[in-house]
C-alpha positions in Angstrom: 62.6 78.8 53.6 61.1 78.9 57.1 57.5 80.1 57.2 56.5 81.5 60.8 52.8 82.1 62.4 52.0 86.1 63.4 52.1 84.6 67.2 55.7 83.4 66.6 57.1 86.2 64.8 55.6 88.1 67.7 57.2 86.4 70.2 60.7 86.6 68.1 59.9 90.5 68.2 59.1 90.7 71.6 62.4 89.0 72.7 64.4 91.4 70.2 63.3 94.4 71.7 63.2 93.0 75.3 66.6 92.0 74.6 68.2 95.7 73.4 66.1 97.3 76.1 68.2 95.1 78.5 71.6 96.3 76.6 70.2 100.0 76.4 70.1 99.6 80.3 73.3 98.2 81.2 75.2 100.7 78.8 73.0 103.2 80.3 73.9 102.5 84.1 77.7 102.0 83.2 77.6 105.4 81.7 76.3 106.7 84.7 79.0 105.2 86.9 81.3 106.2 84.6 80.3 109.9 84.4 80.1 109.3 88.3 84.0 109.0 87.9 84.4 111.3 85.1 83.0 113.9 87.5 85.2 113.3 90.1 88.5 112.8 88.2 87.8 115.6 85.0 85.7 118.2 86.0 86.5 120.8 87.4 86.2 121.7 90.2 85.1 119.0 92.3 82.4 120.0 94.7 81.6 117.7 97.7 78.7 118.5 100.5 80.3 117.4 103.8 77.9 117.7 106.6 75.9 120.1 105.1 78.7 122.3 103.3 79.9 122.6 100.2 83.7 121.8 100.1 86.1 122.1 96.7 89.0 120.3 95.2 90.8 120.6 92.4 90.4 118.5 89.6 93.4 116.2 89.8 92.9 115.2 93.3 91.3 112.2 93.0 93.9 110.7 90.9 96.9 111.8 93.4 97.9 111.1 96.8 100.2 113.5 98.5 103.5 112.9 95.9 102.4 110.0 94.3 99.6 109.0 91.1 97.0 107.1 92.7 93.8 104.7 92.3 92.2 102.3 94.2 93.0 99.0 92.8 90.0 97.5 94.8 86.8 99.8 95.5 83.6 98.7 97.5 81.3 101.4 98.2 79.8 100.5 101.6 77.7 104.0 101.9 75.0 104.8 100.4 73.6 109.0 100.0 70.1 108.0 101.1 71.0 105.7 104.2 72.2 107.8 107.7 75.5 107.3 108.6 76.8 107.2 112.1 80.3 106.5 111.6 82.4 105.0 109.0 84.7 102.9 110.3 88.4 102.2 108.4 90.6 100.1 109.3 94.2 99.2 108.8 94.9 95.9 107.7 98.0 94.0 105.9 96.7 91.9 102.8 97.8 88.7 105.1 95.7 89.6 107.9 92.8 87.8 107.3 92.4 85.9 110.5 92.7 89.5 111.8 89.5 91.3 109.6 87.8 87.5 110.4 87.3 88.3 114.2 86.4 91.8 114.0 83.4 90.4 111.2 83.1 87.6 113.9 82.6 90.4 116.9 82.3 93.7 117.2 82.4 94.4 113.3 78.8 93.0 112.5 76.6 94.5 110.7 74.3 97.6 112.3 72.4 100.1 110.0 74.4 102.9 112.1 78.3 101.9 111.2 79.7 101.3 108.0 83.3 98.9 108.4 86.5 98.9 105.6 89.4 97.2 105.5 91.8 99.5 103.8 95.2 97.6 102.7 97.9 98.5 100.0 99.2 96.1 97.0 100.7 92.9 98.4 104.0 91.3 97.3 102.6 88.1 95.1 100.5 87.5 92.9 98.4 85.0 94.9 97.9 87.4 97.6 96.5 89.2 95.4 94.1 87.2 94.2 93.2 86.1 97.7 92.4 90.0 98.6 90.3 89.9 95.5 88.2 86.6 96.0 87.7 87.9 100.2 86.2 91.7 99.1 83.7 89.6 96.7 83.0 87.3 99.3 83.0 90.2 102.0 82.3 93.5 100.3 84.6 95.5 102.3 88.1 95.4 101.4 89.4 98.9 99.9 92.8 98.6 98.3 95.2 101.6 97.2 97.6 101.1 94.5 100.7 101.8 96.9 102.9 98.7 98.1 101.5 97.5 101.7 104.7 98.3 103.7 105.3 100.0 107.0 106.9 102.6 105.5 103.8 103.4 103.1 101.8 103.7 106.5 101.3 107.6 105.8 100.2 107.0 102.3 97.6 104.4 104.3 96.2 107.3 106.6 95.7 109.5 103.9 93.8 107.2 101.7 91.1 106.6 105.2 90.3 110.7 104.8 90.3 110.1 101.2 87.8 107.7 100.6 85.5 109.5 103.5 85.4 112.3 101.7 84.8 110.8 98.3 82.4 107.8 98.8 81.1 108.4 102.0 80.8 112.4 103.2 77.6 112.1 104.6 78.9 110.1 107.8 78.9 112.2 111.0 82.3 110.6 112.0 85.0 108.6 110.8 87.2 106.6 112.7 90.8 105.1 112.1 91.2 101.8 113.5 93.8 98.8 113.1 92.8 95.2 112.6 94.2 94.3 116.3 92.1 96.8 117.8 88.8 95.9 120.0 86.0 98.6 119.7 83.3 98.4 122.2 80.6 99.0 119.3 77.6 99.1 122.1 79.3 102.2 123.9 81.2 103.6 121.0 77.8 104.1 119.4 76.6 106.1 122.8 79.9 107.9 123.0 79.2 109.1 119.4 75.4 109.6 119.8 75.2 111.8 123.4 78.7 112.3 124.7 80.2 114.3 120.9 77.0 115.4 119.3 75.5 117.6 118.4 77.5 119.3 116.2 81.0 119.5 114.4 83.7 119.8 117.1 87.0 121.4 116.1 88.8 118.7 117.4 89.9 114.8 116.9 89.6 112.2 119.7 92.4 110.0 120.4 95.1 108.8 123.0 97.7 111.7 122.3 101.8 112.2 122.5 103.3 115.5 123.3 107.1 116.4 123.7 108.3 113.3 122.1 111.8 113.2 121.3 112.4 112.1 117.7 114.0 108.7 117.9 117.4 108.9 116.4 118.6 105.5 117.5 118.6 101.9 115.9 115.0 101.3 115.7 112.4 100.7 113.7 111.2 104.1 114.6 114.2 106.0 113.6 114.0 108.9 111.7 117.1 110.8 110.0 117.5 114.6 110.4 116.6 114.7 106.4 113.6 112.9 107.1 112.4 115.1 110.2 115.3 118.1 111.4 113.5 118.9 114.6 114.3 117.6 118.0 110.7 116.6 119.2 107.1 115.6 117.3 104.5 118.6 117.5 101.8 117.0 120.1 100.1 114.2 117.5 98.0 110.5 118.1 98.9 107.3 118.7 97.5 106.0 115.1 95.7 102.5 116.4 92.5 104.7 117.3 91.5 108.4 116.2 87.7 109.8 115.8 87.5 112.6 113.5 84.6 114.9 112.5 84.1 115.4 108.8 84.8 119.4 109.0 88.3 118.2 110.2 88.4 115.1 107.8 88.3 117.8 105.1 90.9 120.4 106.1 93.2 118.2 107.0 93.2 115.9 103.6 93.3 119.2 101.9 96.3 120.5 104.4 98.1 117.0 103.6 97.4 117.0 99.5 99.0 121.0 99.2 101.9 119.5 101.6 105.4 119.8 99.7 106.9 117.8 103.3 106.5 113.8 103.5 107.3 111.6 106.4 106.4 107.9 106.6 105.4 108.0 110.6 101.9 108.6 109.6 100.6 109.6 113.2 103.1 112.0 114.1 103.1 113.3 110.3 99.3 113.4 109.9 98.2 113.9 113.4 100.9 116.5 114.4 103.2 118.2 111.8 100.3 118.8 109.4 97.8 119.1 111.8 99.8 122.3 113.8 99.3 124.5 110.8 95.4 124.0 111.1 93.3 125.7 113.7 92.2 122.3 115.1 93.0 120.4 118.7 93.5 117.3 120.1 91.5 115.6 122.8 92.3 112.9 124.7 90.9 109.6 125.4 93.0 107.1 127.2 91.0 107.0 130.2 88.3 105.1 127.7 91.0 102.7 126.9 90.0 99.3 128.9 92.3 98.7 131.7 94.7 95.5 132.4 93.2 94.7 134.9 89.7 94.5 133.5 90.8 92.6 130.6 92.1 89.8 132.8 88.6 89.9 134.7 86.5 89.9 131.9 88.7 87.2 130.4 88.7 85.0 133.8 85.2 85.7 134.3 85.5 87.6 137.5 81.4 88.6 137.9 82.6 90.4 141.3 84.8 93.0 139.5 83.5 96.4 138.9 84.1 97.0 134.4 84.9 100.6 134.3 83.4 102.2 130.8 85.5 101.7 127.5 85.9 101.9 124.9 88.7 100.4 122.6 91.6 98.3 123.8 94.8 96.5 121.5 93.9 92.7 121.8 94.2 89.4 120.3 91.6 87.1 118.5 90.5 85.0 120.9 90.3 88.2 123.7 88.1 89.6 121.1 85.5 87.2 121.0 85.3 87.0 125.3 85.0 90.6 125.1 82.8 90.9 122.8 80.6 88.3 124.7 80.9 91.0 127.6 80.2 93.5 125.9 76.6 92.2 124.2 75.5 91.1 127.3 75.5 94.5 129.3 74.2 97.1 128.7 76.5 100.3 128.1 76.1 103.7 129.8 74.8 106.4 127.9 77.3 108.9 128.8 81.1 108.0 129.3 82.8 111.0 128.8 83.1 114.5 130.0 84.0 117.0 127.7 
């Protein structure tokens, strides 16, 4: 038998309890996250504070996406309850897009206490993608996955899921905006747009380059839509997709007008944006004269210092166009005001 000094029993002791404290905690903290999702997914009903009001759903909701069961196979939690939150930015993405989510990280996607940046994509179709996605978000920290496939088709499930997780995991940003991963945002002037030109305030309203009196497209395309899909002739007035500001009043209403919807089409802009939008006492405003022109993309690009830039503030590019820009874009300073309500 072993025969141990009082300082080395001690010691022994000391690393026992040191050593169940350290268990306590960690069971401790995972039953807090997951009461965290009890509360969200079991109790009833679910109360969120969005902007200062109080907002309910019922207690399925978090578990369901407009017809279909639904969970977030990948989460990261960018926001945080005790940090502001200018905007939270989502973007679209394909789970093969990396070089894509690379150059907005690279440019106008870095890191500023004001924005939080997602990468929302839906399940890919191999295994190794998979696996990929999974390794980038813990290298990254910003992918958010939903358990639907990633197809164009599942682009409305897609849209939903960006007012989803705003309301759930980050409610206390003053906007959100829905981007796609080939989109340039001029951060510098997007932040003054949202800062001076929309606050203060919630405006009854979503900000985006809109569509009105557009026919249905019944011909071969990969727009067509069938008269079962969609029976009317033309869209109600709705967004181009690629670049929509919401407020979080609207964010709400309109998740809640799109969960109670029995309708489902897969053109998420004109579905979201238009048919589900006209039952709600909201309106669209529109932006394209922020959109940066051709002809200023080719001078920034060419480097032609003797051609007036007018104020923008998003435009569809490639990679390398990204990266000029966004060397334009740190090195002058942006207006304060770029937009007349």
């Amino acid at each position: 038998m072993i025969k141990m000094n009082s300082g080395l029993k001690l010691s022994l002791i000391g690393v026992i309890i040191l050593g169940i404290t350290i268990i306590f905690l960690t069971s401790f903290q995972d039953s807090l996250f997951q009461n965290h999702i009890y509360s969200l997914t079991t109790l009833q009903p679910i109360k969120l504070l969005i902007n200062g009001k109080t907002f309910l759903l019922p207690t399925e909701d978090y578990n369901r996406l407009l017809n279909i069961s639904f969970n977030f196979s990948i989460m990261n939690q960018v926001c945080q309850e005790s940090n502001s939150v200018l905007v939270l930015m989502v973007v679209h993405s394909a789970p093969l897009n990396f070089d894509k989510r690379q150059a907005i990280r690279d440019t106008w996607g870095q890191m500023d206490e004001t924005k939080k940046i997602v990468f929302l994509i839906g399940d890919p179709s191999s295994l190794e993608e998979q696996k990929n996605i999974e390794a980038e978000s813990t290298l990254f920290g910003d992918i958010v996955q939903g358990n639907f496939i990633d197809t164009y088709r599942n682009l409305t499930y897609k849209h939903v899921t960006v007012l989803k997780y705003f309301i759930y995991h980050c409610p206390h940003a003053k906007f959100l905006l829905k981007t796609d991963d080939d989109v340039f945002v001029n951060w510098p002037s997007m932040k003054n747009f949202l800062t001076y030109d929309l606050c203060p305030g919630d405006r009854q309203t979503i900000y985006c380059i809109t569509r009105t009196h557009s026919h249905v497209d019944r011909n071969e395309s990969k727009w067509v839509v069938t008269f079962e899909e969609y029976s009317e002739e033309f869209y109600p007035p709705y967004c181009l997709g690629y670049f929509i500001v919401y407020t979080p009043e609207v964010v709400f209403t309109l998740y809640k007008e799109a969960q109670k919807s029995n309708s489902f089409l897969w053109v998420d802009d004109a579905f979201v944006t238009g048919i589900l939008f006209k039952n709600l006492n909201y309106t669209h405003t529109d932006i394209e004269s922020l959109v940066l022109s051709g002809d200023n993309l080719d001078a920034i690009n060419k480097d032609f210092t003797n051609v007036t830039i007018k104020s923008f503030l998003f435009r569809l590019m490639g990679k390398t166009e990204m990266q000029t820009v966004w060397k334009y874009v740190s090195t002058h300073e942006p207006p304060k005001n770029i937009f007349s309500l």
